[in-house]
TORVO-14441 format. One record per residue (C-alpha): residue number from 1; x negated, z negated, y negated. Coordinates in nm, 2 decimals. Each point is the difference from the previous one (the first is absolute). Layout:
REM residues N
   doza     east       up    north
    NUM        X        Z        Y
...
REM end
This chain:
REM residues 611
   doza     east       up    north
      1     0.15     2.55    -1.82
      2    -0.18    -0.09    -0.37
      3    -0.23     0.26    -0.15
      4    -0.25    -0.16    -0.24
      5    -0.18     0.26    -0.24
      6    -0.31    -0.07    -0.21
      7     0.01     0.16    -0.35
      8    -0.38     0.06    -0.10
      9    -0.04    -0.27    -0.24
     10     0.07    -0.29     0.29
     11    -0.34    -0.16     0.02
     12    -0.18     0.10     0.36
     13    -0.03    -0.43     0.08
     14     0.37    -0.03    -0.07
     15     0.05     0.29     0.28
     16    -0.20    -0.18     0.21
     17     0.22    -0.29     0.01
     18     0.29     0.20     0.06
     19    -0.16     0.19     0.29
     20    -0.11    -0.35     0.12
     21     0.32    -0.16     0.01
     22     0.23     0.29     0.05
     23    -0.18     0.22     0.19
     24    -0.18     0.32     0.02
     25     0.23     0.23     0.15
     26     0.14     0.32    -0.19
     27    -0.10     0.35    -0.04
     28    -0.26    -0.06    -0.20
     29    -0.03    -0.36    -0.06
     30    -0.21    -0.01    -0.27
     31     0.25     0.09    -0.21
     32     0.33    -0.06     0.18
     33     0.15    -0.28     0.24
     34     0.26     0.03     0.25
     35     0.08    -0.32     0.14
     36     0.30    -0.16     0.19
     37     0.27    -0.13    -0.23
     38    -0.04    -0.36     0.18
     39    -0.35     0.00    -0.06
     40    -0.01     0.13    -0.33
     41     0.24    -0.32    -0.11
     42    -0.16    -0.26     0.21
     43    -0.35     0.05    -0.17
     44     0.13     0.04    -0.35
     45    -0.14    -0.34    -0.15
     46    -0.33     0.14    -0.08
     47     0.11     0.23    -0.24
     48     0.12    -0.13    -0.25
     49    -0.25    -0.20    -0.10
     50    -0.30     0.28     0.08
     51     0.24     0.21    -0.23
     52    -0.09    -0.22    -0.30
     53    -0.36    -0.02     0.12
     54    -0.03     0.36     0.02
     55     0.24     0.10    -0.31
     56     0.21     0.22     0.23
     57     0.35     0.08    -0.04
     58     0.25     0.08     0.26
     59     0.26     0.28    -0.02
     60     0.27    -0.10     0.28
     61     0.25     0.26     0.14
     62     0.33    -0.13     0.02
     63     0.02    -0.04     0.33
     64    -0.34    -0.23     0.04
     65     0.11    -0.20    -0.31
     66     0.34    -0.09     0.14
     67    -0.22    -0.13     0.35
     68    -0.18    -0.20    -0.23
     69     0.25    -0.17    -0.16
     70     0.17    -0.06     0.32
     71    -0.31    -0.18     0.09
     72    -0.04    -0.22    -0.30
     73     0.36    -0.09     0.04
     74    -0.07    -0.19     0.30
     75    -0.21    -0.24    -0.13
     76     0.35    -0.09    -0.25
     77     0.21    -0.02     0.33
     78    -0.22    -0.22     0.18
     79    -0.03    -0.26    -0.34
     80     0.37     0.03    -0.02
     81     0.02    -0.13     0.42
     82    -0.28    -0.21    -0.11
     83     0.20    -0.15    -0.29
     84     0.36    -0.02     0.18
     85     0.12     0.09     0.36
     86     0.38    -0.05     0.09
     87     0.04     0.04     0.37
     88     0.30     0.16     0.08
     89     0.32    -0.31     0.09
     90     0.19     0.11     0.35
     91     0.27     0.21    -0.21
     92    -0.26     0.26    -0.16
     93    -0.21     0.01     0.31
     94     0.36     0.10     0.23
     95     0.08     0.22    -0.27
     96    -0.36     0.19     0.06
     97     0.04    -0.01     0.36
     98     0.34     0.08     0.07
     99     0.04     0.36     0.14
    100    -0.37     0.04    -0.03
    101    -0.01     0.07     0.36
    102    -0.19    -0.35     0.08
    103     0.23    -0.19     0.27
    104    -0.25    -0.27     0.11
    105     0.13    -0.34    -0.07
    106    -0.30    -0.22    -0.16
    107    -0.10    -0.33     0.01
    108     0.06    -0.21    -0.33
    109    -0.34     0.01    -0.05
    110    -0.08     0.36     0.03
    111     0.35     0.06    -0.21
    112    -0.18    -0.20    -0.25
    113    -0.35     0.18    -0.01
    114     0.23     0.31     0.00
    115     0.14    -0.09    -0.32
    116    -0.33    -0.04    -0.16
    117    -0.18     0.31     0.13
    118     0.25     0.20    -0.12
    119     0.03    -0.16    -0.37
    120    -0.36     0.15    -0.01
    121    -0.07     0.37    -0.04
    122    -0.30    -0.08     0.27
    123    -0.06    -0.30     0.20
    124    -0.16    -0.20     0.20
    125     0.11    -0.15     0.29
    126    -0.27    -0.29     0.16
    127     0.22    -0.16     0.26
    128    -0.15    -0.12     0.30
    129    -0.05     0.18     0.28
    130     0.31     0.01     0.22
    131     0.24    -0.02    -0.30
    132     0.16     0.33     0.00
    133    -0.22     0.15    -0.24
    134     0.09     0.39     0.15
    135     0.38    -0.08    -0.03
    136     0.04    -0.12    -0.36
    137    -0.26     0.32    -0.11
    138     0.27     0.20     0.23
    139     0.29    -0.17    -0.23
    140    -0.19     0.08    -0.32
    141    -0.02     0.36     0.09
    142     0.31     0.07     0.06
    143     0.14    -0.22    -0.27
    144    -0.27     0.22    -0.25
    145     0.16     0.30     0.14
    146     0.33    -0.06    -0.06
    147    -0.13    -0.06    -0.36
    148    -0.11     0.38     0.05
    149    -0.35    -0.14    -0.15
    150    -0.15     0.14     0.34
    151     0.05     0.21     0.29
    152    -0.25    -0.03     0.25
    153    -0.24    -0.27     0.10
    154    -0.37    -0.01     0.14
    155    -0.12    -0.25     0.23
    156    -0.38    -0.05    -0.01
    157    -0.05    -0.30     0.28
    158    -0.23    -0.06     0.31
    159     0.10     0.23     0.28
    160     0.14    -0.29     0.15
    161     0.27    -0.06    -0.19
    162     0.15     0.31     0.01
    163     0.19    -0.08     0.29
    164     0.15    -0.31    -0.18
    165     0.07     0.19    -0.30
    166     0.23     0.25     0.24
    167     0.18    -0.24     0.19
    168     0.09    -0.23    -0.35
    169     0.12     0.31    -0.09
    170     0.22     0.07     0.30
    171     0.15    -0.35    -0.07
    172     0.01    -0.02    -0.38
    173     0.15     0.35    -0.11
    174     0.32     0.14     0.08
    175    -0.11     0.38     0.00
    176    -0.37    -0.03     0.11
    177    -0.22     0.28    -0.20
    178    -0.24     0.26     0.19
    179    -0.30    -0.23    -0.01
    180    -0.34     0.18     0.07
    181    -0.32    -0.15     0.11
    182    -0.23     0.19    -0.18
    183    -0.35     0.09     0.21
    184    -0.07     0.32    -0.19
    185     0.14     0.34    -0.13
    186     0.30     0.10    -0.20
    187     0.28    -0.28    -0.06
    188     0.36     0.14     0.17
    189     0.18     0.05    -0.30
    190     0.28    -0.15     0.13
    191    -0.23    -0.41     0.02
    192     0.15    -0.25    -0.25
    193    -0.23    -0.30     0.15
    194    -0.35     0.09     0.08
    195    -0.24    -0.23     0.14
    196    -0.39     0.05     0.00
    197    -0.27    -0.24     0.06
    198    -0.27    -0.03    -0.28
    199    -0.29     0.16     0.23
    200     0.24     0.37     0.00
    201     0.12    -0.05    -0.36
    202    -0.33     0.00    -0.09
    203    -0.07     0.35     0.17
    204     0.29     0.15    -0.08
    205     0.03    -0.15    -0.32
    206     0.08     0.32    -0.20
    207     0.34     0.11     0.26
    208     0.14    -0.33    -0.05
    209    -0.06    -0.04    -0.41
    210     0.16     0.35     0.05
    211     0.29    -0.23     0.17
    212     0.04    -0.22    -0.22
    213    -0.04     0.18    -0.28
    214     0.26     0.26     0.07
    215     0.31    -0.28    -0.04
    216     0.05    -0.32    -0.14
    217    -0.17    -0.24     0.28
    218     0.01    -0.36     0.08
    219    -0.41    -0.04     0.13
    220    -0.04    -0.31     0.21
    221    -0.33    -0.21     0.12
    222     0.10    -0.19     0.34
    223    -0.31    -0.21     0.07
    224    -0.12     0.01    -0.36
    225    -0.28    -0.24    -0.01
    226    -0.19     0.32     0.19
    227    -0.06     0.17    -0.35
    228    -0.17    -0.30    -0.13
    229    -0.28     0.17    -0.04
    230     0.14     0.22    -0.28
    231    -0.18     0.25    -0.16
    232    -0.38    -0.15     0.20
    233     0.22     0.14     0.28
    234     0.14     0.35     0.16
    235     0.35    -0.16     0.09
    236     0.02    -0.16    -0.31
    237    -0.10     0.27    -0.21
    238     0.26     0.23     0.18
    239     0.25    -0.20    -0.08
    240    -0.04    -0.12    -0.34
    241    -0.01     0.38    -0.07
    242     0.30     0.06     0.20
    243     0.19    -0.24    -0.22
    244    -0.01     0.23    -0.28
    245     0.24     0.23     0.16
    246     0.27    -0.27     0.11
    247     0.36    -0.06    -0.18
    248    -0.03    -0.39     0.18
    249    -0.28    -0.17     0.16
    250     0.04    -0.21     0.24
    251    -0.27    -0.26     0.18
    252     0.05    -0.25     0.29
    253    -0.25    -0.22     0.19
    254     0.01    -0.36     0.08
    255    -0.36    -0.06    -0.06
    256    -0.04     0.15    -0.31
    257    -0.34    -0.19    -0.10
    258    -0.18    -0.08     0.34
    259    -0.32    -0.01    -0.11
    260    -0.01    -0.04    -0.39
    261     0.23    -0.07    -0.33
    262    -0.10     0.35    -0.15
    263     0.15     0.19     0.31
    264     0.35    -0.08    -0.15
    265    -0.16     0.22    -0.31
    266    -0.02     0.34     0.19
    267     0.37    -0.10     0.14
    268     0.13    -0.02    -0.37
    269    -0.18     0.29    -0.15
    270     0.14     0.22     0.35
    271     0.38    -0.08    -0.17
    272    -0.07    -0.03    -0.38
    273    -0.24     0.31    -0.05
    274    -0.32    -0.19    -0.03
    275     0.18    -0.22    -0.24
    276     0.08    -0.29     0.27
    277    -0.36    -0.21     0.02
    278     0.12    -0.08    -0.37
    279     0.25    -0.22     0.14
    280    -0.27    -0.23     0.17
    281    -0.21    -0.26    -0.19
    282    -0.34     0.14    -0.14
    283    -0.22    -0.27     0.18
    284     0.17     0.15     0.33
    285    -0.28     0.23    -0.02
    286    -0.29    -0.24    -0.04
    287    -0.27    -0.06     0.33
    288     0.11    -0.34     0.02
    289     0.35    -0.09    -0.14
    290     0.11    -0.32    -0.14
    291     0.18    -0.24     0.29
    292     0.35     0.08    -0.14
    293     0.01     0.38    -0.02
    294     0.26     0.03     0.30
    295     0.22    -0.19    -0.13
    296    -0.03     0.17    -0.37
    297     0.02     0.35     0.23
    298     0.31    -0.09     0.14
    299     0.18    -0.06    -0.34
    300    -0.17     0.24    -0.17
    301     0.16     0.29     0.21
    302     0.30    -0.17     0.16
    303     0.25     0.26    -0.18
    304    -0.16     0.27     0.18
    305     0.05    -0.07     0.35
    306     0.24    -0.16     0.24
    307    -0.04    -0.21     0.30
    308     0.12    -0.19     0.29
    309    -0.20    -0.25     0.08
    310     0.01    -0.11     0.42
    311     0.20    -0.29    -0.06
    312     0.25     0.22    -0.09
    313     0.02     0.19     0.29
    314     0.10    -0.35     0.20
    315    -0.21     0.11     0.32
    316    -0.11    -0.24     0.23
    317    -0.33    -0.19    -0.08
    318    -0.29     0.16     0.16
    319    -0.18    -0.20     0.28
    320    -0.39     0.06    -0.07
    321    -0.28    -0.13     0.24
    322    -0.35     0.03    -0.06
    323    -0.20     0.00     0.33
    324    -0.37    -0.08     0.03
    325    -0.13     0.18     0.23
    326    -0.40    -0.08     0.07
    327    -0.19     0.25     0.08
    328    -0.21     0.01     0.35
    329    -0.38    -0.04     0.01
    330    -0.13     0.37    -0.06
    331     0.28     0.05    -0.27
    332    -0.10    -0.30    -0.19
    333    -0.36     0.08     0.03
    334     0.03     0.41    -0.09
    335     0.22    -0.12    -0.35
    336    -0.25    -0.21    -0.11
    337    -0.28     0.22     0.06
    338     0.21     0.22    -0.18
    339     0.05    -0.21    -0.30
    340    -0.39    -0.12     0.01
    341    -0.09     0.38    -0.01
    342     0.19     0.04    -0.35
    343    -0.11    -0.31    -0.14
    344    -0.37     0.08     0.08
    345     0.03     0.32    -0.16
    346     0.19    -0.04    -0.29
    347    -0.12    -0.17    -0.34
    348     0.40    -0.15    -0.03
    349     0.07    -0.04    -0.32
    350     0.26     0.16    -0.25
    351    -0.26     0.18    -0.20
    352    -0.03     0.24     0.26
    353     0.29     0.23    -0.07
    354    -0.13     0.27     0.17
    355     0.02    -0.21     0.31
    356     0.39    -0.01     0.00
    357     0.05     0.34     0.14
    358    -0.12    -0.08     0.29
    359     0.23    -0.34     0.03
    360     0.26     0.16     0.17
    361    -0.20     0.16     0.31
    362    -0.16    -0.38     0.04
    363     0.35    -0.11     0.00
    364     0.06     0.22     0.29
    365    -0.24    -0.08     0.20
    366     0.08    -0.36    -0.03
    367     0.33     0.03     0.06
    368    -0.08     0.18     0.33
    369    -0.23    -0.25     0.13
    370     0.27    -0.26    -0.09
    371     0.27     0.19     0.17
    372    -0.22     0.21     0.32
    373    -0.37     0.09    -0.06
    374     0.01     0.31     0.24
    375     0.15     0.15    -0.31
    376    -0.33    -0.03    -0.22
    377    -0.20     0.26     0.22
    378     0.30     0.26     0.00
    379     0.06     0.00    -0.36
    380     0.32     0.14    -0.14
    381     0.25     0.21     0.14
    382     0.09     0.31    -0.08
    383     0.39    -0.13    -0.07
    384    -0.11    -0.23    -0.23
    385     0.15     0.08    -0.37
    386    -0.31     0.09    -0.23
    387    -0.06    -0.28    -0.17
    388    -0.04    -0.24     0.33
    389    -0.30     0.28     0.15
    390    -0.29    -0.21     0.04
    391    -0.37     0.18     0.29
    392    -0.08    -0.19     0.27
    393    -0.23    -0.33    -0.10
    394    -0.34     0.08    -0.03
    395    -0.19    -0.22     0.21
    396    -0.44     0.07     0.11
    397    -0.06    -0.01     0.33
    398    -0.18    -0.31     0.06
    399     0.21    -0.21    -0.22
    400     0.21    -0.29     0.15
    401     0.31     0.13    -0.12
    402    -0.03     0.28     0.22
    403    -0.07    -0.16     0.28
    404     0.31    -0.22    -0.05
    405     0.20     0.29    -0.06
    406    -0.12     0.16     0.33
    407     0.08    -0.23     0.22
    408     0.38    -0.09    -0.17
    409     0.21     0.22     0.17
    410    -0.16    -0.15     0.38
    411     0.05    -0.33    -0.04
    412     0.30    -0.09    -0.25
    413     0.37     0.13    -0.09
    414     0.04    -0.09    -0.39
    415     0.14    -0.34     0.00
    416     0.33     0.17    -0.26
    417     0.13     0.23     0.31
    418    -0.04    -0.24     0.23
    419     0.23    -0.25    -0.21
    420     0.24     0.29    -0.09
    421     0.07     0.13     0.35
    422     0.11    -0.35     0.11
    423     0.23     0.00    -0.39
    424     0.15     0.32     0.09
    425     0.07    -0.12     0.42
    426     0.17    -0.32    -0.11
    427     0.23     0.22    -0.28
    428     0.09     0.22     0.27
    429     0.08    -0.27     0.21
    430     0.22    -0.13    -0.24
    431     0.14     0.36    -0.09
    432    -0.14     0.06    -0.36
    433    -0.17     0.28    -0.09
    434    -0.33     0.02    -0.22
    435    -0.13     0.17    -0.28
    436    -0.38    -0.01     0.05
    437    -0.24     0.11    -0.32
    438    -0.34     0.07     0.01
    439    -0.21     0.23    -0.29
    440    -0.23     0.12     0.28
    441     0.12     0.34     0.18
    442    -0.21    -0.05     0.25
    443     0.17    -0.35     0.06
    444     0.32     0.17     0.06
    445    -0.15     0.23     0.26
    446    -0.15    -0.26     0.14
    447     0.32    -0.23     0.05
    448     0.18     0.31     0.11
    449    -0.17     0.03     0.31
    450    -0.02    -0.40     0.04
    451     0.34    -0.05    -0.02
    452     0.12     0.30     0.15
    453     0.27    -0.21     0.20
    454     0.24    -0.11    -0.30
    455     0.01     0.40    -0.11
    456    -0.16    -0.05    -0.31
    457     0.09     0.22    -0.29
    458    -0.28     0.07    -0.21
    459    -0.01     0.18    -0.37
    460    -0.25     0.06    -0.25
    461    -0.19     0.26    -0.19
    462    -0.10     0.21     0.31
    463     0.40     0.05     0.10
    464     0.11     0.29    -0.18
    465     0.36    -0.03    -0.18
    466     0.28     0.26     0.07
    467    -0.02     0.06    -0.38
    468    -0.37     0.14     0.01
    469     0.07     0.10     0.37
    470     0.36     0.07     0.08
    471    -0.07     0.15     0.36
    472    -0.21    -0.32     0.09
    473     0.07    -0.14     0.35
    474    -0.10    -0.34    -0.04
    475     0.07    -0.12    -0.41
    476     0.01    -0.30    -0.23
    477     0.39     0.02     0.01
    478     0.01     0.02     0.33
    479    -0.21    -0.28     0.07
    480     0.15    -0.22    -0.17
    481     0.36     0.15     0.10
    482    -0.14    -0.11     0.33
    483    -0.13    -0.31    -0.09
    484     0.34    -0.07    -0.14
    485     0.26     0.08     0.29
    486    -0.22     0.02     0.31
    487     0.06    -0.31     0.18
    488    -0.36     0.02     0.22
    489    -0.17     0.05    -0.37
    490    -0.07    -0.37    -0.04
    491    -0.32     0.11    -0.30
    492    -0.10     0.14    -0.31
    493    -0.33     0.06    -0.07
    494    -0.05     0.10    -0.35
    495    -0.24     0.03    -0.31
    496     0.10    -0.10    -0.31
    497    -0.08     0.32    -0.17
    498     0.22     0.20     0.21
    499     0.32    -0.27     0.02
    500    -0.09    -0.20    -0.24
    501     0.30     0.13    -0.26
    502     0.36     0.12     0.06
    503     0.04    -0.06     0.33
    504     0.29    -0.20     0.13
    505    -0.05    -0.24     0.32
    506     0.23    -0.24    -0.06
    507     0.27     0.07     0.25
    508    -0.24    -0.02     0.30
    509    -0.31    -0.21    -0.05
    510    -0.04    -0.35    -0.13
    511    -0.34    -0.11     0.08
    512    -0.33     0.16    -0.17
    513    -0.38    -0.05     0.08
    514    -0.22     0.06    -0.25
    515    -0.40     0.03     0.22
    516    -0.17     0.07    -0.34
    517     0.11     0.06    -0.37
    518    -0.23     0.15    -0.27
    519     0.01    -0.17    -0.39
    520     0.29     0.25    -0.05
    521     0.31    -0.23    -0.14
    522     0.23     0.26    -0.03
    523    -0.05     0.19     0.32
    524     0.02    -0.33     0.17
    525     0.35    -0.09    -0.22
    526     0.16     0.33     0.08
    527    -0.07    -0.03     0.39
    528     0.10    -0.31     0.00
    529     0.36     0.08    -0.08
    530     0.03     0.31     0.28
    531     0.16    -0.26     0.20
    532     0.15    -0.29    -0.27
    533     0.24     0.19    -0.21
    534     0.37     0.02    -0.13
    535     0.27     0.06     0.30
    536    -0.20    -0.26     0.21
    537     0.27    -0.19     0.22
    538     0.12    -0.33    -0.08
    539    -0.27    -0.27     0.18
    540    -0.23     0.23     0.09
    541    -0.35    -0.10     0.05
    542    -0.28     0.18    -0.18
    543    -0.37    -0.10     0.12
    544    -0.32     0.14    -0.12
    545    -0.37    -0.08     0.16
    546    -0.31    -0.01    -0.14
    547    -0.34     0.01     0.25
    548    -0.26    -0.15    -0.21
    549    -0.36    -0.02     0.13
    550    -0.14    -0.33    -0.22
    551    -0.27     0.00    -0.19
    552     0.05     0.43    -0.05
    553     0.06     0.22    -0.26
    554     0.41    -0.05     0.15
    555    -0.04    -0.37    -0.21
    556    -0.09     0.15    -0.28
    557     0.25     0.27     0.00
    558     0.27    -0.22     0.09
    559    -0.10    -0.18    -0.34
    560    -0.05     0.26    -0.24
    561     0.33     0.18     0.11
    562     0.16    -0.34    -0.10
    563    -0.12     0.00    -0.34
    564     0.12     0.36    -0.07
    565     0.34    -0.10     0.15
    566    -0.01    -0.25    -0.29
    567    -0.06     0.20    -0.26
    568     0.23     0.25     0.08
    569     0.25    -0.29     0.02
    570    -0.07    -0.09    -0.33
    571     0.04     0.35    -0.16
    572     0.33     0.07     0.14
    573     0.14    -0.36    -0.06
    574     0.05    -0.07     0.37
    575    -0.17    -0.29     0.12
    576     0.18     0.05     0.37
    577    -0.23     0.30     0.06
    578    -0.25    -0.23     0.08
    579     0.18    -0.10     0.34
    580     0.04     0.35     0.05
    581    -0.35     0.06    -0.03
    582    -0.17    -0.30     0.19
    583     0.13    -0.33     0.19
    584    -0.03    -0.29    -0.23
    585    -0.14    -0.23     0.28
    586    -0.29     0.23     0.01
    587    -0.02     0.04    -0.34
    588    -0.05     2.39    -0.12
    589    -0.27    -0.03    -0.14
    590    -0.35    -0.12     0.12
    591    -0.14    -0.29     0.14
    592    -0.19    -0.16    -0.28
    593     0.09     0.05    -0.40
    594    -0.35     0.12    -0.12
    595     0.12    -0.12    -0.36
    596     0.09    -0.30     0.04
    597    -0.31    -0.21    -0.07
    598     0.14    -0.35     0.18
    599     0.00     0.21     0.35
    600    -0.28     0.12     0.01
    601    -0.15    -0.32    -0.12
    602     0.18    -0.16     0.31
    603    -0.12     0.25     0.25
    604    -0.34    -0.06    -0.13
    605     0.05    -0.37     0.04
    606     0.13     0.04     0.35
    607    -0.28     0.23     0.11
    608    -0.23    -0.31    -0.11
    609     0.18    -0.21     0.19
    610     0.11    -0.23    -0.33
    611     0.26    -0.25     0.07
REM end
C-alpha cells in the first residue's frame, strides 16, 4: 500500500489529476491517497510531467523511491534484451535443469525455446498451439527455482486448461507440488502452483496480490491474447496490475495478435512494466498501417519471444474439406429477407460509427439463418458467454419475415444437420470419432437430442466445471473424460468459447466439423488444434470440415479469417501458419472486431449484396 499526502501549497487541479488517475480512496482523500502498490506504479507516467506543469515537488520515502527505481530499471533491461540476447547453448541450459526437479525429456525444439526463455528475466513464449507450451513454462519454473529467484508460481488460464496444466505436471516433475485450483477464499498455505481463471482473479484480486506478494513469484498468462484488451479491459487491467508484484512474468498463447498488430503491445507491456509496446514500430499504432508492418513486427521484437512454428512439430498434414451445403427453399428465402431487412434500414457507409455497435448482433442473426433459422426467434441462451448474448429478432407481425419464420420449423430440417448426421454415421461406420463445433448453445441442445444414438458428449458454458462446482454430477471433465474413453461416445458437441483453449483431444478424435465460425481468428486457431497437436501417432489422419451455406455471411467469414491468418503469419515470421489457419485450395472473443474498419466495411458490403 502507497499513501500519497498533499502539502497545502499543491495546486487543487494538480490534485485533481492525481485523484483522477490514482484514485480517490483514503481517509480523507482530499488530502491523502491510499492506493495499491501495483496501481500506484502502473499509472506513474503522468506525473512527472504534471509535476513540472504544476511546480510540485515530491518527497519520496525510501521505500516508494526504491519501487520506483525498480521500475525505471526495467525499461534498461528490456533495451539491453533488445540490444543482445544469448540463448542459453545445451551445456548452460543442463546445468540450469539438472536437479531442478524437472524430469520431462523435451523435444529439440522445446529444449531450444527453453534456452531462450530462460536467458530472459521474462518471456514470451508464442508457439503454436499443440507445441508444449505448459511443459517448457513447467521447465522454466523449476529451473528459476532452483536459481532460488522464485518459490511459488501462479497460473492465470481459462478453466479449461487447468486440467492440462495438472496432468503436465504429473508427467514433467519429479516431486509434484500441492497445486490448488483457486475458486475463492484463503490460499492453503501449504499451494506452491496456484491456478485461477482471469474471471475469479479479477474478484478476488486483492487475496491473490496478497499471494503473490508474500514470496518471490513466477506469474504466468496461459492463453494470453485474452488480456488484449489491456487497460480498455477488466482482465487486462487486472493483470497489468498484477505484474507489479511478480519476481518473473511469464506469457504464453499461440495466437498472440488475432485480431490486430497492437494486441502484441498489451502482451509486451504485461512482461516489461508498460515498457514493452516500445519494442514495436511506432506506425504499429496507426488506423491503417503500411503493407510491411508484420514483417517489421516480427524483427522488431524477435529477442523477446520464442517459438515453434508447426513445421516443427512434424505432425501429419491436416486434411481440410470445405462442404457447400445449399440451403432448402424457406432457409434461403428467410436469409435473404434477413439481409434485405438490414440493407433497407441502414444508410451503410463507414461514416456511421455509431452504427458499429450494433454489427455484431446482425452478425448473429445472419449466422443463425445461415446455419438453422429456428434460432433467430429464440434468441440467445442463457449458456452463452457474455459477449455472444444477442434478444430474440425483432420482427412486426405482418411482415414477411415473420411469416417465413413461422412456418420453418413445419416444413424444413436446416439443410447443415441434415448433412452432419449422415458425416457423423459414415465416421462411425468407419470407427472415428468426431469433434463437432458450433457457437450456438442452443445448437448443441438441439443435436443432443438428435443424435441421441452415438451418446453424444456435449460441453459448453451451461456445464459447470468441478473447479466452480466440485460436487457436480455431470461436468466439463467428465464429459470430456467420457468422450475420451467411452467407447459408445462416438461425439463432441462443443462451443468454441468453452473448448476452445487448453484442451487436449488428440488421442481420441481425428475428425472436426465446424457448422458455423464467427470472424474470431484466434478462437477458430486455438480449436482447431484440440485435436492436431504434438504426441499425434505416426500416419495418423487429421480432417477438419467446414459446412458453408454460399452466398452467406459463412463466405465472408471464411475470407476475412484468412486475411488475419496472414497477418499474424507475417508478425511472427511464420508463413506455415497460414496452412494451419485455412486450406490453400480454398484460399474468445467476439464475433465481429468493431475496430477494425475493413470488417465492418465487408459486412456492410455483404448486407448489400456487393460482389
Amino acid at each position: 500500500m502507497v499513501s500519497v499526502r498533499r502539502e497545502p501549497e499543491v495546486p487543487s487541479e494538480f490534485w485533481s489529476r492525481a485523484r483522477g488517475e490514482w484514485g480517490s480512496r483514503g481517509p480523507d482523500p482530499s488530502h491523502v491517497l491510499k492506493l495499491n502498490t501495483e496501481r500506484f506504479l502502473a499509472r506513474i507516467a503522468w506525473l512527472a510531467p504534471a509535476c513540472r506543469t504544476f511546480g510540485v515537488s515530491i518527497e519520496w520515502s525510501d521505500q516508494v523511491a526504491e519501487l520506483v527505481v525498480a521500475h525505471r530499471a526495467e525499461r534498461g533491461r528490456l533495451d539491453a534484451v533488445l540490444d543482445e540476447l544469448q540463448p542459453l547453448d545445451d551445456d548452460a541450459l543442463e546445468a540450469r535443469l539438472s536437479d531442478s526437479g524437472f524430469t520431462r525429456e523435451l523435444r529439440d525444439f522445446q529444449r531450444r525455446d527453453l534456452g531462450h526463455l530462460l536467458a530472459l528475466p521474462h518471456g514470451a513464449n508464442f508457439s503454436v498451439p499443440g507445441a508444449g507450451k505448459t511443459a517448457v513454462q513447467l521447465a522454466t519454473y523449476s529451473a528459476e527455482r532452483k536459481a532460488q529467484r522464485v518459490e511459488q508460481m501462479l497460473v492465470v488460464a481459462p478453466i479449461a486448461a487447468f486440467e492440462g496444466w495438472g496432468s503436465e505436471a504429473v508427467a514433467s516433475l519429479e516431486s509434484l507440488p500441492e497445486i490448488h485450483a483457486y475458486s475463492g477464499g484463503a490460499i492453503p498455505g501449504t499451494a506452491e502452483l496456484v491456478l485461477v481463471n482471469h474471471q475469479r482473479l479479477l474478484y478476488s484480486y486483492e487475496t491473490l496480490a496478497a499471494w503473490v506478494a508474500a514470496r518471490p513469484t513466477l506469474v504466468c498468462l496461459d492463453e494470453a491474447h485474452r488480456i488484449k484488451r489491456g487497460r480498455a479491459g477488466e482482465w487486462g487491467s487486472t493483470c497489468l496490475d498484477l505484474a507489479y508484484l511478480a519476481e518473473r512474468r511469464d506469457v504464453l498463447t499461440g495466437t498472440p495478435a488475432p485480431q490486430s498488430a497492437t494486441d502484441l503491445g498489451v502482451l509486451l507491456d504485461y512482461l516489461w512494466l508498460g515498457q514493452g509496446h516500445r519494442a514495436l514500430p511506432s506506425d504499429a499504432f496507426q488506423r491503417d498501417p503500411p503493407p510491411d508492418l508484420g514483417h517489421r513486427i516480427a524483427e522488431s521484437i524477435e529477442p523477446l519471444y520464442a517459438r515453434t512454428t508447426k513445421t516443427e512439430l512434424e505432425l501429419p498434414p491436416v486434411c481440410f474439406e470445405v462442404i457447400e451445403v445449399v440451403p432448402d427453399r424457406l432457409q434461403h428465402e428467410i436469409y435473404d429477407a434477413l439481409r434485405n431487412r438490414y440493407a433497407r434500414s441502414r444508410t451503410l457507409t463507414r461514416a456511421h460509427r455509431a452504427q458499429f455497435r450494433h454489427m455484431g448482433q446482425i452478425v448473429m442473426y445472419l449466422l443463425e439463418a445461415a446455419t438453422n433459422p429456428g434460432l433467430l426467434t429464440a434468441g440467445s441462451s442463457p449458456e452463452d458467454p457474455g459477449y455472444f448474448c444477442h434478444p430474440p429478432l425483432s420482427i412486426g407481425e405482418a411482415s414477411a419475415l415473420a411469416d417465413l419464420l413461422a412456418s420453418y420449423g413445419a416444413h424444413e430440417t436446416p439443410a447443415k444437420f441434415v448433412v452432419l448426421a449422415e458425416r457423423l454415421a459414415a465416421n462411425r461406420a468407419a470407427g472415428r470419432k468426431t469433434l463437432v463445433w458450433s457457437n450456438f448453445v442452443r445448437n448443441l441442445e438441439i443435436l443432443r437430442t438428435q443424435l441421441s444414438e452415438l451418446s453424444p458428449a456435449v460441453v459448453h458454458g451451461g456445464v459447470p466445471s468441478l473447479v466452480s462446482n466440485p460436487d457436480a454430477p455431470y461436468s466439463r471433465e467428465g464429459e470430456l473424460e467420457r468422450f475420451r474413453s467411452d467407447p459408445d461416445c462416438w461425439v463432441l458437441l462443443a462451443n468454441p468459447a468453452a473448448v476452445g483453449e487448453g484442451v487436449s483431444l488428440h488421442t481420441a478424435c481425428h475428425d472436426a466439423i465446424y457448422m458455423e465460425r464467427t470472424f474470431n481468428a484466434g478462437q477458430y486457431l486455438q480449436s482447431l488444434d484440440r485435436i492436431h497437436r504434438l504426441g499425434l501417432a505416426p500416419g495418423t489422419e487429421t480432417r477438419v470440415a467446414f459446412l458453408i451455406a454460399p452466398e452467406t455471411i459463412d463466405s465472408l467469414v471464411y475470407e476475412r479469417v484468412e486475411a488475419k491468418a496472414v497477418l499474424m503469419g507475417e508478425m511472427l515470421d511464420d508463413p506455415d501458419i497460414l496452412t494451419l489457419a485455412l486450406p490453400d485450395e480454398e484460399a474468445f472473443g467476439e464475433p465481429v472486431d468493431t475496430s477494425d474498419p475493413n470488417e465492418i466495411a465487408a459486412i456492410f458490403a455483404h448486407l448489400r449484396g456487393d460482389a
